[in-house]
C-alpha positions in Angstrom: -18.4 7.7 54.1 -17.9 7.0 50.1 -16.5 9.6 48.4 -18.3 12.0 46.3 -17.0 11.1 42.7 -19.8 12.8 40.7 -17.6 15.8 40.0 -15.0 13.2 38.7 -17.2 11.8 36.1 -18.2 14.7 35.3 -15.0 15.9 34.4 -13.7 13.1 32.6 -16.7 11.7 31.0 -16.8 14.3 27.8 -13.4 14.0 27.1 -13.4 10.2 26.9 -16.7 10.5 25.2 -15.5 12.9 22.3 -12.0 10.6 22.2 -14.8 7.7 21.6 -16.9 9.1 18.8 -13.7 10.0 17.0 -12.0 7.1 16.8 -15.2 5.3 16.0 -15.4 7.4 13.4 -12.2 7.0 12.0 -11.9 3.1 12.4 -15.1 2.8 10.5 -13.8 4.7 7.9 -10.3 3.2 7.6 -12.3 -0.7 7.4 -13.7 1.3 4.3 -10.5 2.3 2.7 -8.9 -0.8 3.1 -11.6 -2.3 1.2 -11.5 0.4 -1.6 -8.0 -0.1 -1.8 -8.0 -3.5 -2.6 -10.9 -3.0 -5.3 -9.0 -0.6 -6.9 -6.2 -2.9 -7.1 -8.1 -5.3 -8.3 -9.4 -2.8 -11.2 -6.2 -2.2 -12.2 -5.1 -5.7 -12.8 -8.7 -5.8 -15.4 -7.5 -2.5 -17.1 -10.1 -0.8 -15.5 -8.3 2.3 -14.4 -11.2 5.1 -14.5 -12.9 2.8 -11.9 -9.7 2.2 -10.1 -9.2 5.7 -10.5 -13.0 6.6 -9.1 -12.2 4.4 -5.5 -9.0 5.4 -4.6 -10.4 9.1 -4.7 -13.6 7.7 -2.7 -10.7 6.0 -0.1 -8.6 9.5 0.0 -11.9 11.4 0.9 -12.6 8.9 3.5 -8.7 8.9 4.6 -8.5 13.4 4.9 -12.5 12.6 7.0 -10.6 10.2 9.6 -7.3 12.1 10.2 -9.3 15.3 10.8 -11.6 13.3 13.2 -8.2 12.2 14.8 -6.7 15.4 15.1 -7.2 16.4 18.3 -6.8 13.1 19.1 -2.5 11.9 18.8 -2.8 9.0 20.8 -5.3 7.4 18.6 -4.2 9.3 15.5 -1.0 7.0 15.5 -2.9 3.6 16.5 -2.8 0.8 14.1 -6.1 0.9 12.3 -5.1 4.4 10.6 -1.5 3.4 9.8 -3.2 0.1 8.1 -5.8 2.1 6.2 -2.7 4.9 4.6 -0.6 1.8 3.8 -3.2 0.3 1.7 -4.3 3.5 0.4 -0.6 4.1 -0.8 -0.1 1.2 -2.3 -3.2 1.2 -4.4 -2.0 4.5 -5.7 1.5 3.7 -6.1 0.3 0.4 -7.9 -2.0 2.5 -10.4 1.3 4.8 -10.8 4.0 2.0 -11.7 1.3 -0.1 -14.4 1.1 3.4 -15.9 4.8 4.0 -15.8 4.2 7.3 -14.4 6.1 9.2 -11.5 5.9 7.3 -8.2 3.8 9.9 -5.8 5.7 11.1 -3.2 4.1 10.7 0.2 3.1 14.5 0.8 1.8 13.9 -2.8 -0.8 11.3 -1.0 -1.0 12.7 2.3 -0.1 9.8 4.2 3.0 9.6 6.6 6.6 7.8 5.6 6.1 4.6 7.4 2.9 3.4 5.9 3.7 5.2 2.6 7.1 3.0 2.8 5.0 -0.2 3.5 2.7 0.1 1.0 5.6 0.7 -1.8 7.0 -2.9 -0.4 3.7 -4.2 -1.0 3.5 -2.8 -4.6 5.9 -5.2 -5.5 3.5 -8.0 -5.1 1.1 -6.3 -7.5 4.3 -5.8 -9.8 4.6 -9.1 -9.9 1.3 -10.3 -10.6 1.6 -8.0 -13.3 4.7 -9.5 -14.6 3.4 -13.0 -14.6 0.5 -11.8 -17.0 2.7 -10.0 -19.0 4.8 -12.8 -19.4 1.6 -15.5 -20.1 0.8 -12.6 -23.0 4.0 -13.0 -24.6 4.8 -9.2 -23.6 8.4 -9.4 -22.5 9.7 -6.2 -22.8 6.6 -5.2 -20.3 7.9 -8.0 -18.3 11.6 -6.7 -17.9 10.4 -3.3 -17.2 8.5 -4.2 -14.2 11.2 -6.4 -12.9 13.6 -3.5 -13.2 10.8 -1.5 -10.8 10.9 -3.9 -8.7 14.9 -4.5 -7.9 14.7 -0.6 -7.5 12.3 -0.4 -5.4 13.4 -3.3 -3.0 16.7 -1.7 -3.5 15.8 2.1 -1.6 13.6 -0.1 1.0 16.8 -2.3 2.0 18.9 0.8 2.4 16.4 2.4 4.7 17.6 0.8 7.8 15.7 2.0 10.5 14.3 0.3 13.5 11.1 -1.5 13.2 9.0 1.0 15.5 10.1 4.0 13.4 9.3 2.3 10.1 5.8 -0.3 11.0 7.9 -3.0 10.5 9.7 -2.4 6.9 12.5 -4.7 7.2 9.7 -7.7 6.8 8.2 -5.8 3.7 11.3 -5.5 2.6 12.4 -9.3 2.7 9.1 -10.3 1.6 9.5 -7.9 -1.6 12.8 -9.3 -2.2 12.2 -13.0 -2.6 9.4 -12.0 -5.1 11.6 -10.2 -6.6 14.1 -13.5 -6.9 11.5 -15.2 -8.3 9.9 -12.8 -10.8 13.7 -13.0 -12.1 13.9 -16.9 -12.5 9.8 -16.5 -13.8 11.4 -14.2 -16.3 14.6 -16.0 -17.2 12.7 -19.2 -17.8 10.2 -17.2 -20.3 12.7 -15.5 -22.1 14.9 -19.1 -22.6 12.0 -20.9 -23.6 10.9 -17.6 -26.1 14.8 -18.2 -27.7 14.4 -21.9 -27.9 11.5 -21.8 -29.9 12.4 -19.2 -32.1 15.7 -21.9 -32.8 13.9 -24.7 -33.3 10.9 -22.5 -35.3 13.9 -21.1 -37.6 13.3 -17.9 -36.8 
């Protein structure tokens, strides 16, 4: 005689379903922060910072929406697709910080957790640099040497976080990654700055 398993399902079957519609919820919103994100980084390399400004607040609604979702939820709270979403999030607001050389946000100042915040401020240094190489094709040194200064800093307090790789979403490969842009934002820079002098010599100036 099969067992009677009804009562089972019947136990289990809203739980898992409530655990389902929230996480749903949430990954669909995080696909739409990501993308946010990365238009709003994209804003602020054209100057466009009240649009910039306009999706990043559209991606921190979206990003308050799926953590209260989550909320009863831990085991899915501290999945991937959340974690991914707050990194991008953070950088596109530590990115509009540092072009604006304003105070970095803090991570309660963004509401996202150390480990993605941490990650996203590695990644900054990528849009540091592509800031640096426009700079520098604008004739706009100083700007140039400012942002490389940002980003020796911040590559600097990543390196001396050294924590395992599970307590920090992998930082110690941000962190190298930011580094050898940083190496050769330097040489970009040094090369720029030479070949400014040079002309200036052989100009008379």
């Amino acid at each position: 005689m099969s067992p009677d398993l009804e009562p089972l399902s019947a136990a289990v079957r809203p739980g898992l379903d409530d655990k389902f519609a929230a996480r749903e919820t949430a990954y669909h919103h995080s696909r739409r922060i990501i993308r946010l994100s990365a238009n709003a980084i994209r804003s602020l390399h054209r100057g466009e910072i009240a649009a910039a400004a306009a999706l990043t607040d559209e991606a921190d609604g979206l990003l308050r929406q799926a953590e209260e979702a989550l909320a009863a939820h831990p085991d899915i709270r501290y999945a991937g697709f959340l974690g991914d979403a707050s990194k991008e999030y953070a950088e596109a607001r530590l990115t509009a910080a540092v072009f604006a050389g304003e105070p970095l946000p803090l991570p309660e100042d963004l509401g996202v957790d150390a480990a993605p915040y941490l990650n996203g401020l590695g990644e900054t240094v990528g849009e540091m640099r592509r800031r640096l190489l426009d700079m520098l094709r604008a004739g706009d040194l100083a700007e140039g040497e400012r942002l490389l200064e940002g980003m020796n800093a911040i590559t600097d307090l990543l390196a001396d976080l050294d924590y395992p790789d599970g307590m920090t979403g992998g930082l110690r490969r941000t962190t190298d990654v930011a580094r050898a842009l940083v190496e050769r934002s330097r040489a970009d820079l040094t090369n720029t700055v030479v070949q400014e002098r040079l002309r200036r010599q052989l100009g008379g100036e």
